[in-house]
C-alpha positions in Angstrom: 0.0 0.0 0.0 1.2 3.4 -0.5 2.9 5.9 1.6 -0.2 8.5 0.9 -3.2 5.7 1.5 -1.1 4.6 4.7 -1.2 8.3 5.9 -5.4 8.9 4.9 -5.7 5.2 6.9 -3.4 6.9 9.9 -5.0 10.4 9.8 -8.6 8.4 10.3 -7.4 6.0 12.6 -6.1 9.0 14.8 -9.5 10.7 14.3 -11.8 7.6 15.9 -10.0 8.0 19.0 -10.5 11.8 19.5 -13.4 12.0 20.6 -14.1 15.8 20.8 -14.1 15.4 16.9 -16.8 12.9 16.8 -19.0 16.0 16.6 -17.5 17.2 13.6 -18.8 15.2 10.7 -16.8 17.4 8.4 -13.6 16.3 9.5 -14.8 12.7 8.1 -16.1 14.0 5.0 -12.9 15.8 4.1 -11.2 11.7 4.2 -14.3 10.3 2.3 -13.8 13.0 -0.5 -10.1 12.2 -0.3 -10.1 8.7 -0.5 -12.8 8.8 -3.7 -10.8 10.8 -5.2 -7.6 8.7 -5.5 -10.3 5.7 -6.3 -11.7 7.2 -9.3 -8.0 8.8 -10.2 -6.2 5.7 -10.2 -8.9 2.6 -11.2 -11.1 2.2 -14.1 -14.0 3.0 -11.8 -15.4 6.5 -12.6 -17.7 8.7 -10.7 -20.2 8.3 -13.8 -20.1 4.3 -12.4 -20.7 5.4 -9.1 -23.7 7.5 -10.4 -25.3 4.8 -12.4 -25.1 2.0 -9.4 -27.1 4.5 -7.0 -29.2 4.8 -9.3 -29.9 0.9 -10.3 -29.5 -0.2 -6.4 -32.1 2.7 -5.3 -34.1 0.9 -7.8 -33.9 -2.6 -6.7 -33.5 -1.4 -3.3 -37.1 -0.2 -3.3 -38.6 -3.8 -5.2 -37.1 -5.5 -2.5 -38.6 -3.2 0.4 -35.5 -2.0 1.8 -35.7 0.2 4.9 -34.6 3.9 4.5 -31.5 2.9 6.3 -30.9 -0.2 4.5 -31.2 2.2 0.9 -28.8 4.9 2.6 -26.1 2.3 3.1 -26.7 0.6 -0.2 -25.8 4.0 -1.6 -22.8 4.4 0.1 -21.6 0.8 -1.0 -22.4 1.8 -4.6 -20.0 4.9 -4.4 -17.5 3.2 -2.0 -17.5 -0.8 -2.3 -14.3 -0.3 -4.4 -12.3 1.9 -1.8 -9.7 -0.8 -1.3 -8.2 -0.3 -4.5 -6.3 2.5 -3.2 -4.3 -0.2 -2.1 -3.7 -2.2 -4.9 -0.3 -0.9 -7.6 -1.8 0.9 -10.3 -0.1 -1.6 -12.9 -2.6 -3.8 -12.0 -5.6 -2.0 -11.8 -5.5 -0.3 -14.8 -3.7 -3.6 -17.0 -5.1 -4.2 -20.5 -4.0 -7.6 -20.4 -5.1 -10.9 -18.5 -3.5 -10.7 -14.9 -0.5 -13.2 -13.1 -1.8 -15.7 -10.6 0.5 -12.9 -8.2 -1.2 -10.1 -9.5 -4.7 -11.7 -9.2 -3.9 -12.8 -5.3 -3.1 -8.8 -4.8 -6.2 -7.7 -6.8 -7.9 -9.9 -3.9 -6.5 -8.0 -1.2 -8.9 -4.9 -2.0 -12.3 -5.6 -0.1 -9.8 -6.4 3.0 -8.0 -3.2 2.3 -11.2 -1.3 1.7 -12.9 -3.0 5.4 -9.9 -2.1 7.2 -9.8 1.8 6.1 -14.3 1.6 6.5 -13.5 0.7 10.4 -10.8 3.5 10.6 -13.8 6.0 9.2 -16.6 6.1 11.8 -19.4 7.0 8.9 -18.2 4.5 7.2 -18.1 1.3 9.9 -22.4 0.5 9.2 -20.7 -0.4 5.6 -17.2 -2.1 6.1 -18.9 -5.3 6.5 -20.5 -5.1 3.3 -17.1 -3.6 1.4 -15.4 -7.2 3.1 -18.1 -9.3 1.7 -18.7 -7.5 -2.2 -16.9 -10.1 -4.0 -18.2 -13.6 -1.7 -20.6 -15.5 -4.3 -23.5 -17.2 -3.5 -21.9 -20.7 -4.1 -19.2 -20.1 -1.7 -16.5 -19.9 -4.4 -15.7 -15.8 -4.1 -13.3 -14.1 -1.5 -12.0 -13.2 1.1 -13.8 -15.2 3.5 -15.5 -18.1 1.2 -18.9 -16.8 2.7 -21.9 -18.7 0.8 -25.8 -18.2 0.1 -27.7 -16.1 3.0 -24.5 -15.7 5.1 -23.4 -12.8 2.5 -25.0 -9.6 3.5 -28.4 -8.9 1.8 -26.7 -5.7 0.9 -23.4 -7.0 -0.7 -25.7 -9.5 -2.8 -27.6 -6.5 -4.0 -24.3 -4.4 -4.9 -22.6 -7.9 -6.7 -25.3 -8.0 -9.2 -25.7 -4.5 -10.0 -22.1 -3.8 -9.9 -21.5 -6.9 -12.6 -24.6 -5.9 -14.9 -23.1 -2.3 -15.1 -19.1 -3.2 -15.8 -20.4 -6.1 -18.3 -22.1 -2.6 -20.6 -19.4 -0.6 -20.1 -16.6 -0.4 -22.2 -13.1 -1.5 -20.1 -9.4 -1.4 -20.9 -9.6 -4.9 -21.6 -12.9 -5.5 -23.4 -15.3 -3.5 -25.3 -19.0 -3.4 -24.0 -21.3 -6.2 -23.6 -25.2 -5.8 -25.2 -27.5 -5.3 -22.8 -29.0 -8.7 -23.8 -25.8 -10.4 -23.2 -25.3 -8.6 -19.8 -28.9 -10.3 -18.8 -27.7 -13.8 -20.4 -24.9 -13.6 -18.5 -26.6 -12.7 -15.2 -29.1 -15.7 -15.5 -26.1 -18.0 -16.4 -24.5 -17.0 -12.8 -27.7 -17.1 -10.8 -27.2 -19.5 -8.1 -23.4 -19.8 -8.5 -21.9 -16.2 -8.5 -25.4 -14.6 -7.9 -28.5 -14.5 -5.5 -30.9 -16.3 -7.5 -33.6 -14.2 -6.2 -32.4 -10.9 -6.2 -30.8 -11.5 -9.5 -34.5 -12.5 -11.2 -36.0 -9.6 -9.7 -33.4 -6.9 -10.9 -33.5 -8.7 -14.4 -37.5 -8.5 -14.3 -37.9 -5.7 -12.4 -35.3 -2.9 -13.2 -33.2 -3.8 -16.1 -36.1 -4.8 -18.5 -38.1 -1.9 -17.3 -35.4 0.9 -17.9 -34.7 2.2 -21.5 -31.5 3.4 -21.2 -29.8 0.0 -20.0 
């Protein structure tokens, strides 16, 4: 991890144990804005990403009858799922190419990195759980903790599906864009593997073939 990340981890590690700060929100915010900023800076992940996930997990948020809490934090994830990145060496963020078995195992590292600066930020600790768990699949195959089915967070399961749908119709270093018909093919296909079966049949059914822009 980098000297600068190290010191945004320090600077909000010192912060959670000052408590005459805990008042001042704005002192968190300032770290929040600084730690997007080097996300969408150094990754493939762009702020226009960010926007469109609110958007679709506000969406399926509300067909699955999220609370008002539950949607707040499912909007943070959408902007912030990815913040462990920060950690990773840009070489292998931003590689055109298929990655190393050694660059794939430090890929891997970033929901970890991204839970561990979450717990350092107190507005971000309702979501580190959900940042830890963004990449477990339903099967039990994904990382970092080999969670399976309704152990995952209903909340990661949510931001996993959305999140996939929208990289698979965007354009990436390494691929062009997917058709929207191809992104839901490819959805179904994972269902029950990689994806909540559920939650992926409502998105398809509920948001995806009800929106005209996807």
């Amino acid at each position: 991890m980098n000297e600068d990340i190290e010191q945004i981890i320090k600077i909000a590690e010192d912060f959670m144990y000052k408590r005459k700060l805990l008042e001042h929100k704005s002192s968190y915010s300032v770290i929040i804005t600084s730690i997007k900023a080097t996300m969408f800076e150094r990754s493939q992940d762009t702020e226009e990403h960010a926007k469109r996930l609110i958007a679709l997990t506000k969406e399926i948020g509300m067909k699955l009858n999220l609370s008002q809490i539950e949607l707040d934090e499912l909007e943070l994830l959408a902007t912030l799922h990815d913040i462990g990145k920060v950690g990773i060496d840009d070489k292998i963020l931003n590689k055109p190419g298929k990655m190393t078995g050694d660059e794939w195992i430090e890929m891997k590292k970033h929901p970890e990195i991204g839970y561990r600066i979450a717990m350092s930020v107190p507005e971000l600790v309702p979501i580190a759980e959900y940042i830890l768990s963004h990449h477990e699949h339903w099967d039990g195959n994904g990382y970092p903790q080999g969670l399976k089915g309704q152990e995952i967070p209903l909340i990661s399961r949510v931001l996993t599906i959305v999140d996939a749908y929208d990289a698979m119709i965007q354009d990436r270093i390494y691929r062009k864009a997917m058709t929207k018909e191809a992104a839901i093919a490819e959805i179904m296909k994972n269902a029950g593997t990689q994806f909540d079966p559920n939650i992926a049949k409502i998105f398809i059914e509920n948001v995806v073939n009800m929106r005209k822009d996807s």
